[in-house]
N, C-alpha and C positions, 0 to 999 in steps of 0.2 A: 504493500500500500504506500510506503514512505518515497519507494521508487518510483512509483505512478506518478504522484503530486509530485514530486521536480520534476520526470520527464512531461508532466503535461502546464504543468502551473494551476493545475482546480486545487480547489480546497476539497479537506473531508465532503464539506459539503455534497457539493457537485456532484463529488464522485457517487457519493450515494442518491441524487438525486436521478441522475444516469443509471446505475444498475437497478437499485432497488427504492422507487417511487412510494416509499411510506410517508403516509401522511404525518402520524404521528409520531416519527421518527424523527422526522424535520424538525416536527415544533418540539419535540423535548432538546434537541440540539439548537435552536434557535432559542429557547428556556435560558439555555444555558451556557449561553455564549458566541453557540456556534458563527464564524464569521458567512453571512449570504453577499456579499459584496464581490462583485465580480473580480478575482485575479488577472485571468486577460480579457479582454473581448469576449469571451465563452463565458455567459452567464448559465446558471441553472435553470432559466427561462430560455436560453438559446436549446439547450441541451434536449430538453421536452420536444420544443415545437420543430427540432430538425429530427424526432426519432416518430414525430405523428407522420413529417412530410414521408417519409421512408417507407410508414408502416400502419397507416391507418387503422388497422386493426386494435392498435393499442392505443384508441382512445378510449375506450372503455377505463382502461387501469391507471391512464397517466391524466384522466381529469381532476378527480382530486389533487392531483399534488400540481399542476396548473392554475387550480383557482387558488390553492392554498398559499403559492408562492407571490399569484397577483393580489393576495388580498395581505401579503407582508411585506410587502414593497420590494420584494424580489424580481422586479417590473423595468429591468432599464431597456431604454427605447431602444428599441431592435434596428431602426434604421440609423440611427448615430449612436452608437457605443461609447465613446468618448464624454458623454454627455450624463449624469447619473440624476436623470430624473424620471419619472411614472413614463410607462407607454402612452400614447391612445389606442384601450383595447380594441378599438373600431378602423383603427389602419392595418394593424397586424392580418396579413390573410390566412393566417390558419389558425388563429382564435376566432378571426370573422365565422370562417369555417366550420366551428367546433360549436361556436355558441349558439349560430344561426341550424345548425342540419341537427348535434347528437340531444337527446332527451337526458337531460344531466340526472334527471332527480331517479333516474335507474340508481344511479350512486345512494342517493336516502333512504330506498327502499332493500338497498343490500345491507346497508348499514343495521335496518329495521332485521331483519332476517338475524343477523348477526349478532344483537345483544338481546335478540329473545326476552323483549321488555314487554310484560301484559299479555302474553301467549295467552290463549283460549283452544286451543284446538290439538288436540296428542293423540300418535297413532306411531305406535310402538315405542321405539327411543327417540322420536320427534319430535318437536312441537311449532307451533305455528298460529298465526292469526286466523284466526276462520272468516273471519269476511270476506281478506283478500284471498280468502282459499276458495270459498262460493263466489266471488267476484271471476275469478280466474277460471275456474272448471264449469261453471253452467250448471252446478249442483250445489242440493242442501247438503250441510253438513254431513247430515246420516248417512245420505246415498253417499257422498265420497267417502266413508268411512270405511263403506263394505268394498269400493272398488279397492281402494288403499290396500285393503287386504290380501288381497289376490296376487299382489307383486312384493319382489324383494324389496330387502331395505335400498340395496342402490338404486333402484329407481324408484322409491318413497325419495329418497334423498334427491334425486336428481329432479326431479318432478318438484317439489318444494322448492325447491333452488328457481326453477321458470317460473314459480309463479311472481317471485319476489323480483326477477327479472335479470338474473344471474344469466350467463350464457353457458349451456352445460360443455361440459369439457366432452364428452361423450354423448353425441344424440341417441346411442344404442340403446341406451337406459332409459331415455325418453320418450321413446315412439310407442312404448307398450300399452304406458296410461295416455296419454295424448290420442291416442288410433282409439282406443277403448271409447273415452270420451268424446270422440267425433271432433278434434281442435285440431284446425291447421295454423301452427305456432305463426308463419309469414302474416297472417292475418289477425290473430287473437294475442295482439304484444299486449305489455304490461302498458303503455304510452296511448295506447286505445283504451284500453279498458280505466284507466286512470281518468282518461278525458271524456270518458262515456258517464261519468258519476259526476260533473259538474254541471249538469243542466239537468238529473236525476232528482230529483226532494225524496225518492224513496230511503229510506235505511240512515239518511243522512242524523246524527244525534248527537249534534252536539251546537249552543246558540250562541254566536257571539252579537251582543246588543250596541251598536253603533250610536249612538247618538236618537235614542228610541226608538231604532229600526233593527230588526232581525237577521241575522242571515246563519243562513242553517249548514253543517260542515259535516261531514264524515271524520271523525277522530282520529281514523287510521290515518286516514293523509295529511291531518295536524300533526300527529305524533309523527311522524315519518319527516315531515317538510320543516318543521317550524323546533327548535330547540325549548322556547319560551313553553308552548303546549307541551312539547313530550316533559319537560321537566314538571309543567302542573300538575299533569298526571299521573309521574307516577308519586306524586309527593300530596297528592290532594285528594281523599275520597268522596268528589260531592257526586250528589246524588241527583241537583236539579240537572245537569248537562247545560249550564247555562253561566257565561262570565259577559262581563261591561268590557266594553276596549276605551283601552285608558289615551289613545294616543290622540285623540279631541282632534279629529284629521275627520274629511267629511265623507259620506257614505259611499261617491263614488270610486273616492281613492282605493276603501277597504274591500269594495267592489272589485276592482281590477287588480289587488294584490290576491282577492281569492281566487281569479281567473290564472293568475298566475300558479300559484300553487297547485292548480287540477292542471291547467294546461302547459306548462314550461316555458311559456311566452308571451308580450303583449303585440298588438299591434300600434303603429305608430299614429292611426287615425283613431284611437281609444284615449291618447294622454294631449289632455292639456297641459300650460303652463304649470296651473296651479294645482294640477295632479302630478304632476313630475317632482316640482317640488317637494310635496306631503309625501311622495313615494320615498324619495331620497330618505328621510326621518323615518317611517315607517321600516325598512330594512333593515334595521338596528335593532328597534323593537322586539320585532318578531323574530329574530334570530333566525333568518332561515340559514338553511344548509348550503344554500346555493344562491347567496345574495353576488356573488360574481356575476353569476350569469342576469340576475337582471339588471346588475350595476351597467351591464353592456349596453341591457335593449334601454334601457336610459341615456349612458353617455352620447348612443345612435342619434336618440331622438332629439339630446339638446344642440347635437351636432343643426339638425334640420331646423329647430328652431331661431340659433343663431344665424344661419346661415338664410332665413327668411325675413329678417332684422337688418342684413344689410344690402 
């Protein structure tokens, strides 16, 4: 390792942001001193966005630690190096790329998978949410309980894994229950079916009170999208399924961040001025998971507003 860093000139950093893209690797080494400051030209931001152009495949794995480096100011401008200040994430073309075409919040939903917070759903040594398990298969609970049975653990396993929007390493294991269940995965992603429950009021249970106006959410995609809610929840037993939003920002705004949260994007003919603005503050708030990517479709759009100003 000590031979690598002088023959390349990266830091620890780099090096590890290059092979092994842990998120929370990073941040305990940036905890704890680690230097993110580019040694040459080759930032840890370079390093990412020339192993996407190579390898698109691995956006999947190297988004988190993309947004996590542009949201620690490990962001020097990629068209002048020399220069150490913020990019504009909206000139970069393969963050344009990344923000604009991949479905980020697949990442909040693995995460969800992964700390098995508020399971409800167990079938054998698994467990799982059962919503997004009758969201994803087209059955009630009981009826997948019986199918469940009928297959090995590796494709229990691997089968849970799609529902939460994991990409199975082996489709082998997957076609058993999927053919079973009548789902052609090309068609039935987690990005449809996520965006299928935003104009739904069915199942939806949980109220946030805007300024004495309603709007009614599915939990699981709070919990999954937003830090603020998943930590209420699992720290609060209330029973009404109903909290105030404190953030005195007016209904449309909260409007179009719950659009965001079900659908991964806004459009640019949805924000005004003064909804751009209240969004910016809002973002904070809420703690989402993936406030990179809409700090984008913002920076995009103050781009156009400035840009209509003169």
């Amino acid at each position: 390792m000590n031979d690598l860093i002088k023959s390349t000139g990266w830091s620890p950093f780099h090096l590890i942001t290059l092979w092994n893209p842990d998120v929370e690797l990073m941040s305990f080494m940036i905890k704890y001193g680690a230097d993110c400051s580019a040694i040459t030209n080759k930032t840890s931001l370079h390093l990412i966005t020339d192993r996407l152009e190579k390898d698109p495949e691995k956006i999947s794995t190297l988004l988190p630690s993309l947004e996590f480096l542009l949201e620690n100011g490990c962001d020097q401008n990629l068209t002048d190096t020399s220069k150490k200040k913020p990019s504009d994430l909206t000139k970069i073309p393969i963050v344009t790329k990344l923000f604009e075409t991949f479905p980020s919040f697949q990442q909040d939903f693995k995460q969800l998978y992964d700390r098995k917070e508020l399971v409800d759903f167990k079938i054998r040594n698994f467990q799982a949410h059962k919503f997004l398990l009758v969201l994803r298969s087209g059955k009630s609970a009981l009826e997948l309980q019986k199918i469940l049975k009928r297959h090995s653990d590796m494709e229990i396993s691997t089968f849970l894994e799609w529902c939460y929007g994991i990409k199975p390493t082996n489709t082998n294991f997957l076609e058993p229950i999927l053919n079973e269940l009548e789902i052609n995965p090309k068609i039935k992603t987690l990005r449809a079916d996520i965006a299928s429950l935003y104009t739904r009021e069915d199942n939806k249970d949980f109220i946030i009170v805007v300024n004495d106006n309603e709007l009614a959410f599915h939990k699981l995609v709070l919990q999954a999208r937003s830090e603020l809610y998943r930590g209420m929840f699992l720290s609060i037993d209330d029973k009404s399924g109903k909290v105030k939003d404190y953030t005195n920002k007016s209904i449309e705004t909260i409007k179009l961040l719950a659009k965001f949260i079900y659908l991964d994007r806004i459009e640019e003919e949805e924000l005004t001025e003064q909804i751009y603005k209240e969004l910016e503050d809002v973002v904070d708030y809420y703690q989402l998971n993936r406030k990179t990517r809409l700090t984008y479709f913002l920076k995009k759009f103050n781009n156009t507003f400035s840009e209509k100003k003169k």
